[in-house]
NUKESE-23303 format. One record per residue (C-alpha): y, x, z; residue number from 1; residue in one letter. Coordinates in nm, 3 decimals. Each point is the difference from the previous one (the first is absolute). Layout:
% residues N
SITE  Y  X  Z  num  residuo
SITE  Y  X  Z  NUM  A
...
//
This chain:
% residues 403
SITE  Y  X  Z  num  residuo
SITE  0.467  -1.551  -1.380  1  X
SITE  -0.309  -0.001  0.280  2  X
SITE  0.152  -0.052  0.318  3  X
SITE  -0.113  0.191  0.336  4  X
SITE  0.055  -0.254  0.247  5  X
SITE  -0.041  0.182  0.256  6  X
SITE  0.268  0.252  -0.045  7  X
SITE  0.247  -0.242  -0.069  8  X
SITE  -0.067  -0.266  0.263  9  X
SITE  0.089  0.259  0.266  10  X
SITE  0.307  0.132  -0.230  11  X
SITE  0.134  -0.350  -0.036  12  X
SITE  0.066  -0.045  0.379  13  X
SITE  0.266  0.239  -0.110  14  X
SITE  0.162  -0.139  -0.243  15  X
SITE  0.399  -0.040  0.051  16  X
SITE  -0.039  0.133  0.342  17  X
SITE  0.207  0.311  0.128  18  X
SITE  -0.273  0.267  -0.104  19  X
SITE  -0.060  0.207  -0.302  20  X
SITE  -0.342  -0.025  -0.108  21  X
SITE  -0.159  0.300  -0.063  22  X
SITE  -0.308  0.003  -0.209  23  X
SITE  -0.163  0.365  0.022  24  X
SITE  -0.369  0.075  -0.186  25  X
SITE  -0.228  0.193  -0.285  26  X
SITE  0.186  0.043  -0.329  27  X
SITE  -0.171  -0.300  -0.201  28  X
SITE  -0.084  -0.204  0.309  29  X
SITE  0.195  -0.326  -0.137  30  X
SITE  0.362  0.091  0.174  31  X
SITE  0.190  -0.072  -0.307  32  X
SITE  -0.205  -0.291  -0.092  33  X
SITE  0.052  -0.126  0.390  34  X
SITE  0.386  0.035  -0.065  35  X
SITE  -0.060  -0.202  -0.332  36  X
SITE  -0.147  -0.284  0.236  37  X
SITE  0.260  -0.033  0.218  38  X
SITE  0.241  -0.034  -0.260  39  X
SITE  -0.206  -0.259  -0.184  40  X
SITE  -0.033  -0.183  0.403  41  X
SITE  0.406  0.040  0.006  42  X
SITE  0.086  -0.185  -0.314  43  X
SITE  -0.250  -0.289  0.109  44  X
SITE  0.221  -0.032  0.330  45  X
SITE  0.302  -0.010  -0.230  46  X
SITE  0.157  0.285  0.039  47  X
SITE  0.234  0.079  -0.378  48  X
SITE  -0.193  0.277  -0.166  49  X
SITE  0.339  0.195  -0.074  50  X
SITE  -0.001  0.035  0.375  51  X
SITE  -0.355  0.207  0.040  52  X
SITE  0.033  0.383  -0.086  53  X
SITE  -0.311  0.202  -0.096  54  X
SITE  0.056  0.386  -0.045  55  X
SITE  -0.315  0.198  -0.062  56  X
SITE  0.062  0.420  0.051  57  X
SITE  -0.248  0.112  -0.184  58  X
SITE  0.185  -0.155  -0.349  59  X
SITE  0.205  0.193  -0.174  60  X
SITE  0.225  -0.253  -0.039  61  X
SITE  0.124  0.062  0.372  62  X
SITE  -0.024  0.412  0.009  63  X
SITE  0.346  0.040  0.035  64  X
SITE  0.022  -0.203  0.319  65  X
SITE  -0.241  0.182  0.172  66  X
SITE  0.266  0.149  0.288  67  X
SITE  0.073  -0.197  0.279  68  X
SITE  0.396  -0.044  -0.112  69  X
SITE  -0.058  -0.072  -0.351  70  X
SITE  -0.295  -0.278  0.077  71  X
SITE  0.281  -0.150  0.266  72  X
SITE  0.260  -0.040  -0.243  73  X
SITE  -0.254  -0.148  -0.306  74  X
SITE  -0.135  -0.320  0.259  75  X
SITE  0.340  -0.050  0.134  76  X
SITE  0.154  -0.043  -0.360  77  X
SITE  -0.284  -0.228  -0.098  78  X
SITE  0.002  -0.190  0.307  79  X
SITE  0.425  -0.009  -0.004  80  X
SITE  0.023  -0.407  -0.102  81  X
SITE  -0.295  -0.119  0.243  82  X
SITE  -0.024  -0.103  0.305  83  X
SITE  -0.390  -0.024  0.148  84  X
SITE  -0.189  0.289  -0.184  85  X
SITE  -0.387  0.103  0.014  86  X
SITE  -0.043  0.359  -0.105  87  X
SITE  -0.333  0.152  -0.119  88  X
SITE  -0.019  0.400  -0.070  89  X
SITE  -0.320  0.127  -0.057  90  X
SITE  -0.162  0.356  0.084  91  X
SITE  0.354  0.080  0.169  92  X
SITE  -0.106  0.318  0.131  93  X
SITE  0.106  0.157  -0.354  94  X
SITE  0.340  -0.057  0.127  95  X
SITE  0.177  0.268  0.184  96  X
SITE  0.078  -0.116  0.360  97  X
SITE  -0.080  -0.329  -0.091  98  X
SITE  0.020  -0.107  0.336  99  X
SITE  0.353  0.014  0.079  100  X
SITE  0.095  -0.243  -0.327  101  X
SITE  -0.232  -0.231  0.128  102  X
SITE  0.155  -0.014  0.332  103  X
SITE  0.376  -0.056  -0.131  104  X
SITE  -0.136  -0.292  -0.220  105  X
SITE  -0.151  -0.177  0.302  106  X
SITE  0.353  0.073  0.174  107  X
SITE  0.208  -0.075  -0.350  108  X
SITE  -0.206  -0.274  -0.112  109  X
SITE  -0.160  -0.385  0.048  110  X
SITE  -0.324  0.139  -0.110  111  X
SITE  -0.381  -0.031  0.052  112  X
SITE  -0.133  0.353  -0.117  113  X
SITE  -0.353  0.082  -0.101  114  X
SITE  -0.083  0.390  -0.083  115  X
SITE  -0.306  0.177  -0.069  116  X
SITE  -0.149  0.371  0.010  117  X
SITE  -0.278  0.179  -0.061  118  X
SITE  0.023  0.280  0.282  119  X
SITE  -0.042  -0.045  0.347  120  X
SITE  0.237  0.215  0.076  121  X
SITE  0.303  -0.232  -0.104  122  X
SITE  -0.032  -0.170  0.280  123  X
SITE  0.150  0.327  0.199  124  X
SITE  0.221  0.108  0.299  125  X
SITE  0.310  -0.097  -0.219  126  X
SITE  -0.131  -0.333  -0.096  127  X
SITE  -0.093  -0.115  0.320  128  X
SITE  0.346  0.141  0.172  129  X
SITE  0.236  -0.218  -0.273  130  X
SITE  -0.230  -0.308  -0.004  131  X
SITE  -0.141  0.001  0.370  132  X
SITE  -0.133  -0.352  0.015  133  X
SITE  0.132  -0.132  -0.313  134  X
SITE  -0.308  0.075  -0.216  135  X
SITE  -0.406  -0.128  0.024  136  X
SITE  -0.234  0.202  -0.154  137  X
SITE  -0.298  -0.169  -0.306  138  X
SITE  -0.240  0.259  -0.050  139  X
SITE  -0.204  -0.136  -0.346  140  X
SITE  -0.343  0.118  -0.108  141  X
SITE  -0.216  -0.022  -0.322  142  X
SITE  -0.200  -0.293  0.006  143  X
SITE  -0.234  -0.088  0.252  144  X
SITE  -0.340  -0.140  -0.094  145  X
SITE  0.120  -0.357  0.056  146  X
SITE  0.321  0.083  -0.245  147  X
SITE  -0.205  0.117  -0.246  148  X
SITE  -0.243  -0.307  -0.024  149  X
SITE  0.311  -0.179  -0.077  150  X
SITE  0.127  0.200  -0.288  151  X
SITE  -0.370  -0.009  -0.139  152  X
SITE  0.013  -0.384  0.006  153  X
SITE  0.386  0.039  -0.169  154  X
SITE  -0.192  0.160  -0.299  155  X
SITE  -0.335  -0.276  -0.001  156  X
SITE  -0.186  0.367  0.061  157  X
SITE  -0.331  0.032  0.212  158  X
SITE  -0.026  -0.252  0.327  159  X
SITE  -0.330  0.129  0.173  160  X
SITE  0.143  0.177  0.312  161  X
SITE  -0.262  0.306  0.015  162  X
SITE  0.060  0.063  -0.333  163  X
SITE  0.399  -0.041  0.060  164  X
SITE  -0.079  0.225  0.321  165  X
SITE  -0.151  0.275  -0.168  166  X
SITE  0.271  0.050  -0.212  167  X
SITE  0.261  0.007  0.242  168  X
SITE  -0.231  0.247  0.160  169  X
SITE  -0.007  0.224  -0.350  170  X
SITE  0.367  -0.069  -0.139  171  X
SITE  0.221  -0.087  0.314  172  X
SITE  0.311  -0.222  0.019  173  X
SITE  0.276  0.136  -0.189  174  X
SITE  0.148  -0.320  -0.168  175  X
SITE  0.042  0.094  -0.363  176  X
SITE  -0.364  0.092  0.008  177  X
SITE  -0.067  -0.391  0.040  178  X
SITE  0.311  -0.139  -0.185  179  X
SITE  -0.238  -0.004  -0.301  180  X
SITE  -0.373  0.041  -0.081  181  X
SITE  -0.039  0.378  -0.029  182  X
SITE  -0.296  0.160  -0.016  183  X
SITE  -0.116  0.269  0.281  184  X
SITE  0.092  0.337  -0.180  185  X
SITE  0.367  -0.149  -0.126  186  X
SITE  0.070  -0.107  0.376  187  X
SITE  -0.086  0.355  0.130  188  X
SITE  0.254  0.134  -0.327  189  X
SITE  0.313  -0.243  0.206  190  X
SITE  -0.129  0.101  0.284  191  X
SITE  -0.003  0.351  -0.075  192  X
SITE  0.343  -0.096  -0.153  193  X
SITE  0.114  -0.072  0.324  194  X
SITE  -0.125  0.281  0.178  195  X
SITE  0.188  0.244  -0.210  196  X
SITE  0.363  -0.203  0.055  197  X
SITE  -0.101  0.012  0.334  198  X
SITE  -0.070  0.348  0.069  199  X
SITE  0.255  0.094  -0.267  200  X
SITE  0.297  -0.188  0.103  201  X
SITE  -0.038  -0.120  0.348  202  X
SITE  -0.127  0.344  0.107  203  X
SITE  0.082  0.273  -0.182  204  X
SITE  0.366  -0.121  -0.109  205  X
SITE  0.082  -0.144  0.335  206  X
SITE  -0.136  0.283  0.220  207  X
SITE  0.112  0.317  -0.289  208  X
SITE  -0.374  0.103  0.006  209  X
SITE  -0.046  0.331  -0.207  210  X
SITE  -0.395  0.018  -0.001  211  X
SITE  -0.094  -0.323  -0.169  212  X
SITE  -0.378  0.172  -0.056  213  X
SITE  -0.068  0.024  0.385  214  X
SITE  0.170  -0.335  0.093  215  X
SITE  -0.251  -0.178  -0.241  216  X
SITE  -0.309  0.208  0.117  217  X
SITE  0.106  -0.098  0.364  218  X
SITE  0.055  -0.347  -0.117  219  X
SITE  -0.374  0.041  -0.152  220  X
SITE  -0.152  0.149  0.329  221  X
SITE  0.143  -0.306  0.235  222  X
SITE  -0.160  -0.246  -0.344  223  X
SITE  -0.322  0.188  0.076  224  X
SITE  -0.035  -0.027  0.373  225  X
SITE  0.129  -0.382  -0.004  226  X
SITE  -0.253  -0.073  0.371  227  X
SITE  -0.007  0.369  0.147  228  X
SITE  0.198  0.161  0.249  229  X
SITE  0.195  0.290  -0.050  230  X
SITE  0.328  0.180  0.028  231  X
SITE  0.188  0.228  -0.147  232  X
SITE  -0.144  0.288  0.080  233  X
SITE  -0.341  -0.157  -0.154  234  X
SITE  0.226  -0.017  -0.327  235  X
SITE  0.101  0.372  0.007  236  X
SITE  -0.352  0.093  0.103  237  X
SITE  -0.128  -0.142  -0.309  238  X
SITE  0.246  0.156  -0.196  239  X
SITE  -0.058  0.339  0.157  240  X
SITE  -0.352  -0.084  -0.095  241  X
SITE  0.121  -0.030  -0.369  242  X
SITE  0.180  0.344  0.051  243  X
SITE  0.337  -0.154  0.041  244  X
SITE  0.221  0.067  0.298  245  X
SITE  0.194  -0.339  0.054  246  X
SITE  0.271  -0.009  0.342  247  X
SITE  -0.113  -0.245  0.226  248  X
SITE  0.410  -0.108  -0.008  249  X
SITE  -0.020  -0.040  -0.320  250  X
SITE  -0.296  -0.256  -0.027  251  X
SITE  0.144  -0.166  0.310  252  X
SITE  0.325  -0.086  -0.206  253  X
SITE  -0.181  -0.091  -0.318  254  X
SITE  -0.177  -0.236  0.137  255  X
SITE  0.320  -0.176  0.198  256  X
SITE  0.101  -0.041  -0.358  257  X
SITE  -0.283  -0.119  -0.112  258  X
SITE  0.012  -0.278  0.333  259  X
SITE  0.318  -0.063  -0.057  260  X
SITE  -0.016  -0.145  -0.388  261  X
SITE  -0.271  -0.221  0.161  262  X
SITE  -0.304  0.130  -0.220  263  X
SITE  -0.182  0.082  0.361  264  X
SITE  0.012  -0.076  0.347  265  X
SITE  -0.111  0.224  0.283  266  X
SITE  -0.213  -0.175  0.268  267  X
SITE  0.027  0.122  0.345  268  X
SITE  -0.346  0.039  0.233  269  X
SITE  -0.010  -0.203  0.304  270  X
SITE  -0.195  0.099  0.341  271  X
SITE  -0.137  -0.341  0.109  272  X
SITE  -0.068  0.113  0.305  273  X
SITE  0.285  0.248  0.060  274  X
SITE  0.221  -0.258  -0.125  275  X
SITE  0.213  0.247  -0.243  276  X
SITE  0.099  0.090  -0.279  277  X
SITE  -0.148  0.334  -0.117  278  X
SITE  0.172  0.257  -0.172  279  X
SITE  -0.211  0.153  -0.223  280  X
SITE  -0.266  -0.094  -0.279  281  X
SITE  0.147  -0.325  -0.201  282  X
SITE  -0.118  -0.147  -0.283  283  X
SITE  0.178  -0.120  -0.296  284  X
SITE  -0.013  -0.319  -0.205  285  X
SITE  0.125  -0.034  -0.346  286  X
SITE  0.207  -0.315  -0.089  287  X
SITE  -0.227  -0.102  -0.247  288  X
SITE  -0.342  0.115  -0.074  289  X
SITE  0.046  -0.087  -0.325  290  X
SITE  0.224  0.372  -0.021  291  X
SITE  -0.327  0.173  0.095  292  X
SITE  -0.270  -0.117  -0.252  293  X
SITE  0.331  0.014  -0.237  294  X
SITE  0.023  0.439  0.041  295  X
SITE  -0.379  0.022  0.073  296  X
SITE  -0.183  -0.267  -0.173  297  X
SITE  -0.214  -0.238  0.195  298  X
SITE  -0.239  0.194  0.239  299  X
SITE  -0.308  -0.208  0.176  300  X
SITE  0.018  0.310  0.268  301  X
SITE  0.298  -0.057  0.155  302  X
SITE  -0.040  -0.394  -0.019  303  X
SITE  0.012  0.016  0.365  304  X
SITE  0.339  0.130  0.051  305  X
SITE  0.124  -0.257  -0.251  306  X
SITE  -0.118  -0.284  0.169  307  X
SITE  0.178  0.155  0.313  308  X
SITE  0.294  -0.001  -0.167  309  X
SITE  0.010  -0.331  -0.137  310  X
SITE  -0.046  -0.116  0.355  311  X
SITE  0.285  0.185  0.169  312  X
SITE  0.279  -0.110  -0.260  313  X
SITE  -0.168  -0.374  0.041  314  X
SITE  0.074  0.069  0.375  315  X
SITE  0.336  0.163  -0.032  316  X
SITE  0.095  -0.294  -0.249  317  X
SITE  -0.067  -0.272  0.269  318  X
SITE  0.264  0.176  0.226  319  X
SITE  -0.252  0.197  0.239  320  X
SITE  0.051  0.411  0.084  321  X
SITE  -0.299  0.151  -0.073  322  X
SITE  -0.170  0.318  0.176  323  X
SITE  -0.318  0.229  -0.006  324  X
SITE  -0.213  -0.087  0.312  325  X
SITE  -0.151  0.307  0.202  326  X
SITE  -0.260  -0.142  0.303  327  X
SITE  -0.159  0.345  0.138  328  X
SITE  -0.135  0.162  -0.331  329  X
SITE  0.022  -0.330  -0.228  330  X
SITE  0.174  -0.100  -0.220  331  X
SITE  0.131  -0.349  -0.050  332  X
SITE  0.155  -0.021  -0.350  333  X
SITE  0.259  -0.228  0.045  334  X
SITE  0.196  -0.166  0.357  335  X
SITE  0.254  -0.244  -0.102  336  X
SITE  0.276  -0.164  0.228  337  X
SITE  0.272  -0.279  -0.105  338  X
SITE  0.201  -0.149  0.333  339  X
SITE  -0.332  -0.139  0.265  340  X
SITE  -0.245  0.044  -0.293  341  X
SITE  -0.275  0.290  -0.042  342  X
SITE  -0.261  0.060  -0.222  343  X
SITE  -0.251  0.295  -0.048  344  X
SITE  -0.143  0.069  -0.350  345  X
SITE  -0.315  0.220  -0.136  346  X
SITE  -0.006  0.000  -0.358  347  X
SITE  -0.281  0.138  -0.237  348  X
SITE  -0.175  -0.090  -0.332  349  X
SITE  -0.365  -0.076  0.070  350  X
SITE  -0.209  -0.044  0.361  351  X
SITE  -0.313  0.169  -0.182  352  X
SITE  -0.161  0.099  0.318  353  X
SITE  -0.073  -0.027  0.365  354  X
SITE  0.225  0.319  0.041  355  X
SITE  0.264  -0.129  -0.210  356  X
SITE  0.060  -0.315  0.208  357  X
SITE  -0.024  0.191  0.334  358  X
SITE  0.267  0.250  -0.124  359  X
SITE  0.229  -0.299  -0.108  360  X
SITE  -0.044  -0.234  0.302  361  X
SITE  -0.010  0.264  0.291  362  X
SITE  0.352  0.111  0.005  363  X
SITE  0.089  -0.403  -0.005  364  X
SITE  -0.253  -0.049  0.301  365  X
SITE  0.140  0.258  0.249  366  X
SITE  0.362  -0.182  0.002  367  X
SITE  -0.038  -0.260  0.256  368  X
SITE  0.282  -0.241  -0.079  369  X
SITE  -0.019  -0.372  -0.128  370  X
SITE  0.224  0.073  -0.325  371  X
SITE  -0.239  -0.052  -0.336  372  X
SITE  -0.183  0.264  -0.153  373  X
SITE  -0.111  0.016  -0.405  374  X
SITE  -0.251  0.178  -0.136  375  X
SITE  0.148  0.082  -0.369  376  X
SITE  -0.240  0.022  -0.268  377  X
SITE  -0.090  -0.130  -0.437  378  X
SITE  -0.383  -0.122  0.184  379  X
SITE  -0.050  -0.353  -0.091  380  X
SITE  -0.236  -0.032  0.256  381  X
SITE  0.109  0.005  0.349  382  X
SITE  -0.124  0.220  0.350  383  X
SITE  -0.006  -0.297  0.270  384  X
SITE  0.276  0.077  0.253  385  X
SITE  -0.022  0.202  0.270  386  X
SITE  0.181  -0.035  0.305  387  X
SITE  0.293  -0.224  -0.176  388  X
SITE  0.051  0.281  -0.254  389  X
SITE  -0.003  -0.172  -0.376  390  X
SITE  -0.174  0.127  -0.300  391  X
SITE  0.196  -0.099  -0.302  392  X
SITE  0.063  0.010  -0.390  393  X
SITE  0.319  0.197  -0.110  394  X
SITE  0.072  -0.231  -0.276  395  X
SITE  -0.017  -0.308  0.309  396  X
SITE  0.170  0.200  0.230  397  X
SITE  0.312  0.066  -0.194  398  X
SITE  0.056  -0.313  -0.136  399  X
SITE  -0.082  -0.158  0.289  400  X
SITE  0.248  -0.106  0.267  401  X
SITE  -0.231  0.107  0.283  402  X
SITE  0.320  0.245  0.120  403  X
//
């Protein structure tokens, strides 16, 4: 088992402290396997074995537990003859009103209590109104560039970072794609796996969705326009384009569902000079880029959007919120903002030209403020600064701990 350091380090500050950890994230992002760990880390402190509980919903072994009541009365017969407990259910959002067993064991119970979900949306009104400040929120990603590297060493594979980086860049971070030396087109078949349980079961179960056909082809549309702008009305344009009257409402809800199983992230636009948020034009940003070359096959043309996308989750990993820049009529792809820190990012594949590097470092150049500024890009030969902004490899920038 590869541990992610990095998740747990900031989990085991936790650990038998008043709180119930709750680990949220991707379907296949390494939840289960992060419970695993901190069972393994448990035993080494010496607590008995007998007294760590691990219940994973989406067995069959548990389906007739999955009601608030009956998944009460299992844990407190197992946990009848012992005192301190530590109680692990994973993907808990199967159960019904899961919530309100959780809370009586907290008030029933000497127990440290670790749960984890693949929907946003578990963390709701009624969550937050029985557990007001007695939970902390992990929110776990597929592997980051860094991660991956050390999985690749696990396995002895290839060591040469651009060659590493490139294939992070074509076949993402979804752990069981790197668990084991598999070739490109068998990594997009999990991947493509996981996409289907995804939009299947986190989606179309969860959210009763009747037209599986236009949730995929909306799922497709966002894939394909990973790096524009648009809305929702762009999406029923197109489809009106295609002949096919769509409701505006309807998109608008599909692709809540699709936010909330974590498979994308909208991205707000931010007036730099307005200083506000605006309401209209986002962009989305899949989880893992992997998911797009997985349903499309790897596509040079939209290698531009990809590299975007690698860069926002490596910014939203390292605890930053992330927005769209507008300065006048530029565009600034990415302004990101943890606690006193600020960073402004352009990101594209290749400075080929005089235009191309005037496009890139003008929007950076018209915010006068002494937070850095990267230019993003796969060059391996550099534009000299200008004015304090950076030009700098992707690979470089996000392993790098520059931010």
């Amino acid at each position: 088992m590869i541990e992610r350091s990095n998740y747990y380090d900031k989990i085991e500050k936790f650990i038998d402290k008043p709180m119930v950890k709750v680990i949220t994230g991707i379907r296949r992002s390494g939840k289960s396997t992060l419970l695993k760990l901190l069972q393994n880390k448990l035993e080494k402190r010496g607590v008995n074995k007998e007294n760590i509980i691990y219940i994973n919903f989406e067995s069959m072994k548990f389906y007739n537990i999955r009601t608030s009541k009956t998944f009460y009365d299992y844990v407190i017969e197992l946990t009848a003859s012992k005192s301190r407990v530590y109680l692990f259910f994973d993907e808990i959002q199967l159960v019904d009103k899961w919530e309100e067993a959780i809370n009586s064991f907290i008030v029933d119970l000497n127990a440290d209590i670790y749960i984890t979900g693949s929907n946003s949306n578990m963390l709701s009104s009624e969550l937050s109104t029985l557990l007001t400040g007695r939970y902390v929120q992990f929110r776990l990603y597929p592997l980051s560039f860094n991660e991956m590297i050390i999985f690749q060493r696990e396995l002895k594979n290839e060591s040469n970072k651009s060659t590493l980086g490139w294939k992070y860049i074509r076949q993402g971070g979804f752990p069981a794609i790197h668990v084991a030396d598999y070739d490109e087109d068998t990594s997009y078949m999990i991947i493509n796996d996981i996409y289907d349980s995804i939009v299947l079961r986190d989606v179309v179960q969860r959210y009763g969705i009747r037209n599986v056909e236009l949730l995929n082809r909306i799922m497709k549309y966002v894939m394909d326009n990973v790096g524009n702008t648009f809305s929702a009305k762009s999406i029923s344009d197109y489809f009106k384009s295609q002949y096919r009257k769509v409701d505006i409402t309807t998109i608008y809800n599909y692709i809540d569902a699709l936010v909330s199983s974590f498979i994308i992230e909208k991205v707000n636009r931010y007036d730099v000079h307005g200083k506000e948020i605006l309401k209209t034009q986002e962009k989305f940003y899949l989880a893992d880029q992997g998911i797009q070359h997985a349903v499309f096959g790897y596509r040079d043309r939209n290698i531009s959007g990809v590299l975007e996308n690698i860069v926002y989750n490596e910014l939203i990993r390292r605890g930053y919120s992330v927005f769209i820049g507008k300065i006048k009529d530029k565009e600034i792809d990415f302004i990101a903002e943890k606690k006193n820190e600020k960073l402004y990012v352009q990101v594209t594949y290749k400075m080929e030209s005089e235009k191309t590097v005037k496009r890139e470092f003008e929007p950076l150049l018209m915010v006068r403020d002494h937070y850095p500024k990267y230019v993003v890009s796969m060059d391996e030969e550099f534009v000299d600064n200008i004015e304090g902004v950076k030009h700098i490899n992707l690979i470089e920038f996000i392993s790098s701990s520059l931010f």
